[in-house]
C-alpha positions in Angstrom: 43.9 -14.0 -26.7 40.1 -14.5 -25.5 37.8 -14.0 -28.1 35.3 -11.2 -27.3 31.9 -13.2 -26.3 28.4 -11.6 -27.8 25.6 -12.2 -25.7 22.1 -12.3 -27.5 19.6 -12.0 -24.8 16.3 -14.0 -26.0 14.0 -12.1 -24.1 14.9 -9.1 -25.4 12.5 -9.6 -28.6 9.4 -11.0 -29.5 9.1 -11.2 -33.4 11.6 -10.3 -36.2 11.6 -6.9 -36.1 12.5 -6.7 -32.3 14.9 -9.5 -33.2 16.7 -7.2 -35.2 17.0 -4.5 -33.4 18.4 -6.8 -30.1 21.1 -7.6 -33.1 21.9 -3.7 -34.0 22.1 -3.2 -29.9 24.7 -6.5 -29.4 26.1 -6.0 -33.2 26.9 -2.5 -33.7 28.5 0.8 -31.8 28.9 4.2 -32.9 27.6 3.9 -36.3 25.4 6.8 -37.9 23.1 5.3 -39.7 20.0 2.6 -39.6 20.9 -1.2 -40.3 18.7 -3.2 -42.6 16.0 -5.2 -41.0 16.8 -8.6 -43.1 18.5 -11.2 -43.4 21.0 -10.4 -46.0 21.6 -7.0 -43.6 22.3 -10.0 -40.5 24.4 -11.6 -42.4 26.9 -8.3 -43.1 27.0 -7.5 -39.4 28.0 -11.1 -38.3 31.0 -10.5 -40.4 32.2 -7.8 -38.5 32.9 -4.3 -38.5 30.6 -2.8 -37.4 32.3 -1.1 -34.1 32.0 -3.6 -32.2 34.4 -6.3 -33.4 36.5 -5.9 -36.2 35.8 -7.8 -39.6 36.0 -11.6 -39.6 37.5 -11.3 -35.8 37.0 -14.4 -33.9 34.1 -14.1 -31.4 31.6 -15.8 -29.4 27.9 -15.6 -29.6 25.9 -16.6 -26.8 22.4 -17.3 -27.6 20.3 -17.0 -23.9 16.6 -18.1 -23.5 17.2 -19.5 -26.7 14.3 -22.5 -26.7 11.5 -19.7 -26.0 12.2 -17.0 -28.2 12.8 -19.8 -30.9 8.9 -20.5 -30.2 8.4 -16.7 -30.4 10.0 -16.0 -33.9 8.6 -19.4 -35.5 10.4 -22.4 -36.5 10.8 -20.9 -40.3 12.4 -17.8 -39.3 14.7 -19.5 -37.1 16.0 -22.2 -39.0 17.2 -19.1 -41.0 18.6 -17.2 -38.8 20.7 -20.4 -37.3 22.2 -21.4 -41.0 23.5 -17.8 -41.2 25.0 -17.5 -38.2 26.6 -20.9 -38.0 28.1 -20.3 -41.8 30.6 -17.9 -40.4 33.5 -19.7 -39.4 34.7 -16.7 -37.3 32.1 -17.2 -35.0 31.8 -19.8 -32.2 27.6 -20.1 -31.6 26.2 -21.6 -28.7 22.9 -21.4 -27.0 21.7 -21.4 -23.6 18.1 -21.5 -21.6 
């Protein structure tokens, strides 16, 4: 079975708070409420469940226009982001520009 591939579209956000919300539009479907605009809120919807992959399913997460809109959210922030996403053995992360 192919695993279900994620694309994250780097120009789709500017600074954190558009960052999250290019995550709720890739992350979650159908869901009836507002996500948390954090980290530890990222970190629950890479696990899953969220209607648009099922919990701990394998998928892939394509990171595109990666190198700018690193340089757009700031080193800091993005070394954050990238240890969270890469802790989830579920996922297969790669990055293109």
């Amino acid at each position: 079975m192919n695993k279900q591939t994620i694309i994250i579209n780097g120009d789709n956000f500017s600074d954190s708070e558009s960052f999250y919300c290019e995550i709720d539009r890739v992350l979650t479907k159908d869901i009836d409420w507002k996500t948390g605009h954090n980290l530890n809120a990222l970190n629950d919807l890479l696990r899953g469940g969220f209607g648009v992959y099922e919990y701990e399913e394998p998928v892939k997460i394509i990171w595109i226009n990666y190198s700018e809109s690193i340089k757009r959210l700031g080193f800091e922030f993005s070394d954050a982001l990238l240890e969270i996403i890469t802790d989830h053995q579920h996922i297969e992360f790669e990055t293109k520009d």
